[in-house]
C-alpha positions in Angstrom: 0.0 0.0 0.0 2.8 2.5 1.0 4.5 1.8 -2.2 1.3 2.4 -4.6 0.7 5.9 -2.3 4.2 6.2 -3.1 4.3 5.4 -7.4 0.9 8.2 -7.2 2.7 10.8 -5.7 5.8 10.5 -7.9 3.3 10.4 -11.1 1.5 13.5 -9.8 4.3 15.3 -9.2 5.8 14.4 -12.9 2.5 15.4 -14.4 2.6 19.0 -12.4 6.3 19.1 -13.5 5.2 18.5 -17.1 2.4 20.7 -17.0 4.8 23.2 -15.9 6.9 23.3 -18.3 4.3 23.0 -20.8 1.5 25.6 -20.4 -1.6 24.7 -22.0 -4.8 26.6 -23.5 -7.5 27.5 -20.8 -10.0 25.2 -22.5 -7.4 22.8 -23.5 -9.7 18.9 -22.7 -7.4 16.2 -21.1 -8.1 12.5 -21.1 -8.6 10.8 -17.4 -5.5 8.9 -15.4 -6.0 5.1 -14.6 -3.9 2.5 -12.7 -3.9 -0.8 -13.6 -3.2 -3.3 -10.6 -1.8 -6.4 -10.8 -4.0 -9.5 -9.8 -1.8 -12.4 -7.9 -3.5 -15.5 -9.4 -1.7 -18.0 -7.7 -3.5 -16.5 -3.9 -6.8 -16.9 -5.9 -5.9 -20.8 -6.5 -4.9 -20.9 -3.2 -8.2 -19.7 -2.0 -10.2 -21.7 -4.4 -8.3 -24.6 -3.3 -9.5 -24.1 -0.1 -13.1 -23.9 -0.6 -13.2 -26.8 -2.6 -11.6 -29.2 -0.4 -13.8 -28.0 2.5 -16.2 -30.3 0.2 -14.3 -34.2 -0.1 -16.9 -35.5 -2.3 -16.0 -33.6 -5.2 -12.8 -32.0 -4.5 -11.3 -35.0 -6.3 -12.6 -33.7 -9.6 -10.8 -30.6 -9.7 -7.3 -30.3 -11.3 -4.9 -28.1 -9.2 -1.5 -29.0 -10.5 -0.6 -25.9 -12.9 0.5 -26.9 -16.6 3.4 -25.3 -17.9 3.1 -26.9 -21.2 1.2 -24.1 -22.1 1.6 -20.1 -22.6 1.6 -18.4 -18.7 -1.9 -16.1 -19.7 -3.3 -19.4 -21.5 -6.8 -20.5 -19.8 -5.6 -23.7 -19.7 -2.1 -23.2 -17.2 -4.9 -23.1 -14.6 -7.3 -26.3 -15.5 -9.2 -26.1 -11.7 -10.3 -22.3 -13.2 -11.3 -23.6 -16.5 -13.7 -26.4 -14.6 -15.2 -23.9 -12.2 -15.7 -21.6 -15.0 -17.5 -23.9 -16.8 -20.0 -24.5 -13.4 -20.7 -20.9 -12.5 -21.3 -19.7 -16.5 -25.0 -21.4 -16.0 -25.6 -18.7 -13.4 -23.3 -15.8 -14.5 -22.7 -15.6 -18.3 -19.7 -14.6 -19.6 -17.9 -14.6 -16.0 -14.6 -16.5 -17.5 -14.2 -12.6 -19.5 -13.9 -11.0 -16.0 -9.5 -9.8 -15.9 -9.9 -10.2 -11.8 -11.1 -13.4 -9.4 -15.0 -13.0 -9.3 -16.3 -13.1 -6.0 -19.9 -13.8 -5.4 -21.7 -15.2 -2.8 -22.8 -18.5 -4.9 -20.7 -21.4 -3.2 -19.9 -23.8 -6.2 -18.6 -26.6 -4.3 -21.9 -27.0 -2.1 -23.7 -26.7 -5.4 -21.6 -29.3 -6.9 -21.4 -32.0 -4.2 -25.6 -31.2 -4.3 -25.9 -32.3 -8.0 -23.3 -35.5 -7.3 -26.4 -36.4 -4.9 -29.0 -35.4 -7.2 -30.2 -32.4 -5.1 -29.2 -29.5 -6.7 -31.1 -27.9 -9.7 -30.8 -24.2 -11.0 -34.3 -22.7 -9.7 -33.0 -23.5 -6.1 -30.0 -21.7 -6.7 -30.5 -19.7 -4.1 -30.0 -22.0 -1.2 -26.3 -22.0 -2.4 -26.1 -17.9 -2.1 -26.4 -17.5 1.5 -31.2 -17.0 0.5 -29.6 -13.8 -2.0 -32.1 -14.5 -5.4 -30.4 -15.3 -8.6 -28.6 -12.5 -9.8 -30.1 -9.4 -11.9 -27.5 -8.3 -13.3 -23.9 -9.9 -14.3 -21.3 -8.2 -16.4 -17.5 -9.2 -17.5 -15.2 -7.8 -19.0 -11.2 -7.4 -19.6 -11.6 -4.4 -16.5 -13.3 -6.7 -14.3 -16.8 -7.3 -13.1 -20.2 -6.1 -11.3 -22.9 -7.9 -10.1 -26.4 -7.0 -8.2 -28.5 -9.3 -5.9 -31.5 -9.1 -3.9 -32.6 -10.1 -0.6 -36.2 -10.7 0.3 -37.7 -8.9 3.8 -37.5 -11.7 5.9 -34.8 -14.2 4.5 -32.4 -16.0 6.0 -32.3 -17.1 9.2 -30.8 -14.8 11.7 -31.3 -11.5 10.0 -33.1 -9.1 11.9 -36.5 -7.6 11.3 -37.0 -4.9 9.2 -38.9 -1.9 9.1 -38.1 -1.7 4.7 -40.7 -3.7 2.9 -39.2 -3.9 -0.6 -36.3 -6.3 -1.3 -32.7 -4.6 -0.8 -30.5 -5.0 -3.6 -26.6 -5.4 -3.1 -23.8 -4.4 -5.4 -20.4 -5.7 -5.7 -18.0 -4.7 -8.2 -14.2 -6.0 -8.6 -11.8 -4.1 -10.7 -8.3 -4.2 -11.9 -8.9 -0.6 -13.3 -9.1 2.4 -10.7 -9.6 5.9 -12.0 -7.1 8.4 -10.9 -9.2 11.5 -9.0 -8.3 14.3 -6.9 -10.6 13.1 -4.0 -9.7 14.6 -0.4 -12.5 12.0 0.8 -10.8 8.9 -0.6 -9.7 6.6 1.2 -11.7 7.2 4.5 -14.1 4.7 6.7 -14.4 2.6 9.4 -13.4 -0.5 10.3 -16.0 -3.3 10.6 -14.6 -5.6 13.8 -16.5 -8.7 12.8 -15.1 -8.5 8.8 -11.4 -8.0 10.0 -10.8 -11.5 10.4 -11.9 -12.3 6.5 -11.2 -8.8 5.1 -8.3 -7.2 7.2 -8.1 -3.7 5.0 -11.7 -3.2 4.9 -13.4 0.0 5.0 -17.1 0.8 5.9 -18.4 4.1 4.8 -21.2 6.2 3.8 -20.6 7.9 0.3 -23.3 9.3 -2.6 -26.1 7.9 -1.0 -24.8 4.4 -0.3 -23.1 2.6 2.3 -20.2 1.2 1.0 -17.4 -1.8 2.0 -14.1 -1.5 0.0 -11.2 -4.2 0.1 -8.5 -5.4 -2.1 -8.2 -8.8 -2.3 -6.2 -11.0 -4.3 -4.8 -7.2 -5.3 -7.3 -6.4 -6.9 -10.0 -3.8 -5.6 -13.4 -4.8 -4.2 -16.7 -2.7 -2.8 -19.5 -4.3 -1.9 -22.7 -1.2 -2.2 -26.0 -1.0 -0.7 -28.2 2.6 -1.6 -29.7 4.2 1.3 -30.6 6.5 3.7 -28.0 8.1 6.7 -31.4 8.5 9.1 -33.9 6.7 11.1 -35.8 3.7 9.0 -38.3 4.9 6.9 -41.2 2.0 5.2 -40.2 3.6 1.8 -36.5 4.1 2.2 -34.0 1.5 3.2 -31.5 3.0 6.3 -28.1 2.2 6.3 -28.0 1.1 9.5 -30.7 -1.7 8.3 -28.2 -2.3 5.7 -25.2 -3.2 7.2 -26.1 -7.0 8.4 -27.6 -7.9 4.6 -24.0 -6.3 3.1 -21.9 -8.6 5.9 -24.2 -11.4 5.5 -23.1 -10.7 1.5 -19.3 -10.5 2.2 -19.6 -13.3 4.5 -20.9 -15.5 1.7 -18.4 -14.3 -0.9 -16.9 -17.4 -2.0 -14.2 -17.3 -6.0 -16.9 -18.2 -8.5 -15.1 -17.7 -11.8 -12.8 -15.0 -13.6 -9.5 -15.9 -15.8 -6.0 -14.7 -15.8 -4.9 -12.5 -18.7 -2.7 -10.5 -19.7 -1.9 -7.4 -17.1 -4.0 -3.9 -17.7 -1.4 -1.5 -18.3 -1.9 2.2 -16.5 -3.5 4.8 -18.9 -1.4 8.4 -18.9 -4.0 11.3 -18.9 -3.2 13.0 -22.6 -4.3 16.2 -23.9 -7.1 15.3 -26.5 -7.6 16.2 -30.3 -10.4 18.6 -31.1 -11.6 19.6 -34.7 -9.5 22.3 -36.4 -12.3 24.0 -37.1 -14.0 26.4 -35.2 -17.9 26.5 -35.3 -19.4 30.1 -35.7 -22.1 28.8 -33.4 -20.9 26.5 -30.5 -20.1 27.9 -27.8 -20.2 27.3 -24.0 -19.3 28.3 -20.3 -16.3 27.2 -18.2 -16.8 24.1 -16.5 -17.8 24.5 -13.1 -19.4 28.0 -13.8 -23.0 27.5 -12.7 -25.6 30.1 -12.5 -24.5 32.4 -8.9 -26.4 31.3 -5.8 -27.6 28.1 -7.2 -25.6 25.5 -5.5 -26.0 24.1 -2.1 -26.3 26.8 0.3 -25.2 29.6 -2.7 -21.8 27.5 -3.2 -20.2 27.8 -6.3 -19.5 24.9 -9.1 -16.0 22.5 -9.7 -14.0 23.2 -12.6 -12.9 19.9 -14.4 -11.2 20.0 -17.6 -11.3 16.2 -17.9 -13.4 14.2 -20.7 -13.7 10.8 -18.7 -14.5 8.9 -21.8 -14.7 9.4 -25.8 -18.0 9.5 -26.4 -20.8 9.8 -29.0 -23.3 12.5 -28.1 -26.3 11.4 -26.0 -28.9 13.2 -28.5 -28.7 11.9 -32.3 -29.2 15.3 -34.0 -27.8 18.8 -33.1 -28.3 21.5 -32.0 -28.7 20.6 -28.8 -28.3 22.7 -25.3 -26.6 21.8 -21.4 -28.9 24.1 -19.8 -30.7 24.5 -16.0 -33.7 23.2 -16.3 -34.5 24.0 -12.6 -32.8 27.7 -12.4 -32.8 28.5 -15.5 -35.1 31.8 -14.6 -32.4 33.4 -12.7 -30.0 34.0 -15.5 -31.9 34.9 -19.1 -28.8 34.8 -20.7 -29.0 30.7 -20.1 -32.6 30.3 -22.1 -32.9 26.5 -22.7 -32.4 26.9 -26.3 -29.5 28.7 -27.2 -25.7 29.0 -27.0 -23.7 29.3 -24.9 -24.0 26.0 -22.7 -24.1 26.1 -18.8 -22.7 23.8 -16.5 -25.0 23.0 -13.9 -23.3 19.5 -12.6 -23.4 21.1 -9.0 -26.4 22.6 -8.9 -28.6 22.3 -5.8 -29.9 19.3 -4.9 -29.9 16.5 -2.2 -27.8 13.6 -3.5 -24.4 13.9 -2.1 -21.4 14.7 -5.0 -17.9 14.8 -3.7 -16.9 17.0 -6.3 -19.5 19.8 -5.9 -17.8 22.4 -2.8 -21.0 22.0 -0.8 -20.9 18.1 -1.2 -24.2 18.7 -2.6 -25.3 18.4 -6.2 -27.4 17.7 -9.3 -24.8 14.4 -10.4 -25.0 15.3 -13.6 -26.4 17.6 -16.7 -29.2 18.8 -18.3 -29.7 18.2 -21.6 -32.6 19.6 -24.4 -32.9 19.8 -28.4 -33.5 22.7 -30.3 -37.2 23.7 -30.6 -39.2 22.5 -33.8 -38.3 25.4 -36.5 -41.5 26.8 -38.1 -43.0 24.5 -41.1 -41.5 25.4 -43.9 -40.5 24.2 -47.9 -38.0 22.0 -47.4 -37.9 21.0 -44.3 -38.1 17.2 -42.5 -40.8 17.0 -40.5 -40.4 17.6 -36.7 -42.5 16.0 -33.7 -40.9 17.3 -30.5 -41.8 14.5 -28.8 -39.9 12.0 -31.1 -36.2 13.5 -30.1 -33.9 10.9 -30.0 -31.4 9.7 -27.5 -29.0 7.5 -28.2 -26.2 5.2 -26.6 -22.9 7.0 -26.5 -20.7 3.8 -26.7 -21.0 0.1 -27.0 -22.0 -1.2 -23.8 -24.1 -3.2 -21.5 -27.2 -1.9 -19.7 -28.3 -2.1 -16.3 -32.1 -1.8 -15.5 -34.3 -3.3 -14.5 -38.2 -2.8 -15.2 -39.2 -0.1 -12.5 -36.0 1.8 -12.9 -36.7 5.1 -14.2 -32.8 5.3 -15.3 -31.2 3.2 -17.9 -27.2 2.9 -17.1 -24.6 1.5 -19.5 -21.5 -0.2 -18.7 -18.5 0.0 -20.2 -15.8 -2.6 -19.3 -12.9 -2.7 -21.2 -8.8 -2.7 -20.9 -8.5 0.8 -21.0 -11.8 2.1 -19.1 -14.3 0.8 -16.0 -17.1 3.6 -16.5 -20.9 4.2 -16.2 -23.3 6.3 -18.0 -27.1 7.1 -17.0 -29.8 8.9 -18.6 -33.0 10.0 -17.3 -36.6 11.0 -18.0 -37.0 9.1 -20.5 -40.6 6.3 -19.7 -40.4 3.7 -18.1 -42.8 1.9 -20.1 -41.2 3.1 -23.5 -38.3 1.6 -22.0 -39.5 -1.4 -21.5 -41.5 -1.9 -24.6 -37.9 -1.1 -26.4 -36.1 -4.0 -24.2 -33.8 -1.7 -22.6 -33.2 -3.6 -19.6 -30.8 -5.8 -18.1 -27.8 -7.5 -20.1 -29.1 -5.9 -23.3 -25.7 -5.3 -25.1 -26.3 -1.7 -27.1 -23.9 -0.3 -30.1 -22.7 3.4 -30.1 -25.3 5.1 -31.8 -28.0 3.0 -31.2 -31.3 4.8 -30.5 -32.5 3.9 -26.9 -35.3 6.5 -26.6 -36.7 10.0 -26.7 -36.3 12.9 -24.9 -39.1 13.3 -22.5 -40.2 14.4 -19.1 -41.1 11.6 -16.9 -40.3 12.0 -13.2 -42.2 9.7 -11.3 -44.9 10.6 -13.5 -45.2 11.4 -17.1 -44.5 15.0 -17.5 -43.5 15.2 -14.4 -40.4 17.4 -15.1 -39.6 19.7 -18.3 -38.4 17.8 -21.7 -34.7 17.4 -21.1 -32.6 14.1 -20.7 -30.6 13.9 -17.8 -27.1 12.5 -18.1 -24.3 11.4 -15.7 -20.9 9.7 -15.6 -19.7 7.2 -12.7 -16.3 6.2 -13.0 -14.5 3.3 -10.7 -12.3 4.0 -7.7 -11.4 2.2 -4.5 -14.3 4.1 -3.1 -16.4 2.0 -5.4 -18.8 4.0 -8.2 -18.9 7.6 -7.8 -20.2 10.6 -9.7 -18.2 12.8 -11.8 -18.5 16.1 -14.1 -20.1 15.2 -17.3 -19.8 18.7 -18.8 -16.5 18.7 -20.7 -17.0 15.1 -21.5 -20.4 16.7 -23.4 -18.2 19.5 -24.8 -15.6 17.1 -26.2 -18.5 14.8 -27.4 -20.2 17.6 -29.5 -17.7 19.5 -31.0 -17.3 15.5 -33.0 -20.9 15.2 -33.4 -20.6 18.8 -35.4 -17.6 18.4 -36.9 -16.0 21.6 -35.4 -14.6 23.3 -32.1 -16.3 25.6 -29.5 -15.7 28.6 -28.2 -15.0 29.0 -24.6 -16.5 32.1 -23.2 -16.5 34.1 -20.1 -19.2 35.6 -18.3 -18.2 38.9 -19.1 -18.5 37.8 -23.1 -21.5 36.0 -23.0 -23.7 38.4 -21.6 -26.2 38.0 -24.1 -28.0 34.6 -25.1 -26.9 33.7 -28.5 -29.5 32.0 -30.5 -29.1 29.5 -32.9 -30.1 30.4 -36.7 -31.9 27.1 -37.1 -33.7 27.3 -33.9 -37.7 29.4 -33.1 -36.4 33.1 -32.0 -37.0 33.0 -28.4 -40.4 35.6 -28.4 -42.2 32.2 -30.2 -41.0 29.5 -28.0 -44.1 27.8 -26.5 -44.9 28.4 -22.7 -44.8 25.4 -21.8 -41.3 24.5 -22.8 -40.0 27.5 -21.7 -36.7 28.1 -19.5 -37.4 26.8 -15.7 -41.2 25.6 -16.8 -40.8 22.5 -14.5 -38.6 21.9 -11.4 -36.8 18.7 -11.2 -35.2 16.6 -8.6 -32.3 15.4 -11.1 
């Protein structure tokens, strides 16, 4: 641990040296830092080992004995993988892709000595996952993994009762990828004295809205998440307190149920990134972190962040489109909904915790509309401005499930371990489109339409709400969106914005193709609906 503190501190200091003796633009975009860490297979046999001779009836059928007659990262120079693999892929799909050892609470050597005796069968899974259902959602990849489970009110036997009456759903994600971030609250939490015997470095915290349990294991880095809420128990809302024996009844149960070795991740060097050479007479936008005065958490101000966090294809299909308040929006008329230039508002005021915002306090992401329908006119494609699509900015896997009012997708790669979540859009539409659970999406794929569902149908303003989480040792946490828009954009239109000050962009700058602003219709107006995200 004191040498990896050690390797960051020497790369930080190197990048402030470099940056030093290289001064860049103002609005110059940089790519995000990642360290790869380096997974020690051979204590993952060991473990595995372990388990499965706690089990003598089948123990026998697994092959331990490494074979060197093949390449070192070949499946194969670890058969006793290969066979568990093969077991846990009926539950898990695709868990053999996962770079780090997947731990899940699923014990594959009770299941197997079950079936050997003819009383194990897939619907009673559960039995064999410490009474957690069958998983909802599974994902692998070169980065690593994530999972989420379920426990019913009532399971398992020694759990206490509980005021929540919905089941509480647990997420665990393992990673050989950790993003680089400048977090003062990294790092922090509590030891949990019952864990420290199976989890020495682990931390208990509450972060974002979730309580959280990070470890490294095998070196790789763990955190086991549950969402809820830092007060008294609520029938609607799950309290962390009421969380904390379902997550250590979870880590308790963790037991290796697949994963391969490969090749090691390599760290990724945060670059300065290529924009169009062309400048856009239109474009043009705010500094990041400059949201309308007085709107943040108790009148704080925004965080600057001059970091795209991924290459991206634009969340909307068509420009123009706007990254506009959709909740303040009235207290600054140079920022109507509809124009240039674009307003951060990542830090806005809300109640969801955001380590980056100054308050700890923000919206988590960024508001996003189309341009209004232009008049009807020769020439022109029809336009329904209900029928505005949005679209997947990368290939990737989504995670929702059927009440969800967000769709998230995945991306788990060699080179990036990062979220991205829309909202508004229905529900229903969702569903009716299949975007749920494991559905694998292409870059550019339509997903939905811009709408304004919020619990309800038009239960907020037409806008699309979009976030970025990227991985850390502190698990999934939010991060500015808004130059990772910028950077996204300027490709989608083929040229480069302008960044202005406050003291330029005084005035709203409309769009030529856009309805002059005295014709917009009331309802769709700047600040016609509040939101809660």
């Amino acid at each position: 641990m004191v040498g990896k503190s050690f390797r960051f501190v020497s790369l930080l200091l190197a990048s402030l040296s470099l940056l030093a003796a290289t001064p860049l633009a103002a609005d110059e975009i940089r790519s995000p830092s990642l360290t790869a860490l380096r997974v020690d297979w051979r204590a993952a046999l060991d473990q595995l080992r372990t388990e499965i001779n706690s089990r003598p009836q089948i123990a026998g059928d697994f092959i331990f004995v490494p074979r060197r007659s093949v390449p070192r990262h070949d499946p194969r120079a670890m058969p006793a993988l290969v066979q568990l693999n093969a077991v846990s892929s009926q539950f898990f799909t695709g868990i053999a892709r996962s770079s780090v050892p997947v731990l899940l609470p699923f014990d594959a050597a009770a299941y197997l000595e079950a079936q050997r005796n003819g009383a194990a069968a897939p619907p009673a899974q559960s039995r064999y996952q410490a009474d957690f259902n069958p998983v909802d959602v599974f994902d692998a990849g070169p980065a690593g993994y994530s999972a989420t489970f379920s426990f019913e009110p009532g399971a398992g036997d020694g759990m206490p009762s509980r005021v929540f009456a919905r089941p509480v759903e647990v997420q665990i994600t393992g990673s050989a990828l950790v993003y680089d971030v400048a977090d003062p609250a990294g790092g922090k939490g509590e030891q949990v004295k019952t864990l420290t015997a199976l989890y020495p470095d682990l931390r208990r915290f509450i972060r974002e809205g979730y309580v959280r349990y990070a470890f490294t294991r095998f070196g790789a880095a763990y955190v086991v998440s549950i969402q809820c809420l830092d007060s008294v128990a609520k029938p609607r809302r799950l309290a962390c307190k009421e969380a904390y024996p379902v997550a250590e009844r979870f880590l308790k149960a963790l037991r290796i149920a697949g994963g391969q070795r490969m090749r090691p991740l390599m760290d990724v060097a945060s670059n300065i990134m290529d924009r169009p050479a062309e400048r856009s007479p239109d474009f043009n936008y705010r500094p990041s972190g400059d949201i309308i005065p007085n709107t943040g958490y108790r009148k704080q101000g925004g965080h600057p962040d001059a970091i795209a966090y991924a290459q991206i294809r634009f969340p909307l299909e068509k420009a123009p489109a706007f990254v506009h308040s959709q909740s303040h929006g009235k207290r600054d008329k140079s920022d109507s909904p509809t124009t240039y230039p674009w307003r951060d508002n990542f830090c806005e005021s809300r109640s969801f915790q955001v380590w980056q915002c100054a308050s700890g306090y923000g919206h988590q992401g960024e508001d996003i509309r189309a341009a209004d329908c232009p008049p009807p006119g020769e020439g022109r494609e029809p336009c329904d401005p209900k029928q505005r699509s949005v679209v997947a900015v990368r290939d990737a896997m989504v995670i929702r499930n059927t009440r969800d009012q967000a769709a998230t997708l995945e991306v788990n790669s060699r080179t990036e371990h990062i979220r991205f979540r829309y909202m508004h859009m229905n529900p229903q539409a969702l569903n009716a489109d299949g975007v749920l659970n494991g559905r694998i999406v292409t870059e550019g794929e339509k997903i939905g339409v811009v709408s304004n569902y919020l619990d309800h149908p038009a239960g907020t303003s037409m806008h699309l709400h979009f976030d970025v989480q990227v991985f850390t040792r502190d698990g999934w946490i939010w991060v500015s969106p808004y130059v990772t828009l910028v950077s996204a954009y300027e490709r989608l239109i083929g040229a480069r914005g302008r960044e202005v000050g406050p003291e330029i962009a005084v005035t709203a700058q409309p769009v030529v193709h856009a309805v002059p602003e005295d014709v917009i219709r009331p309802d769709l107006r700047e600040g016609a609906s509040s939101e809660e995200n």
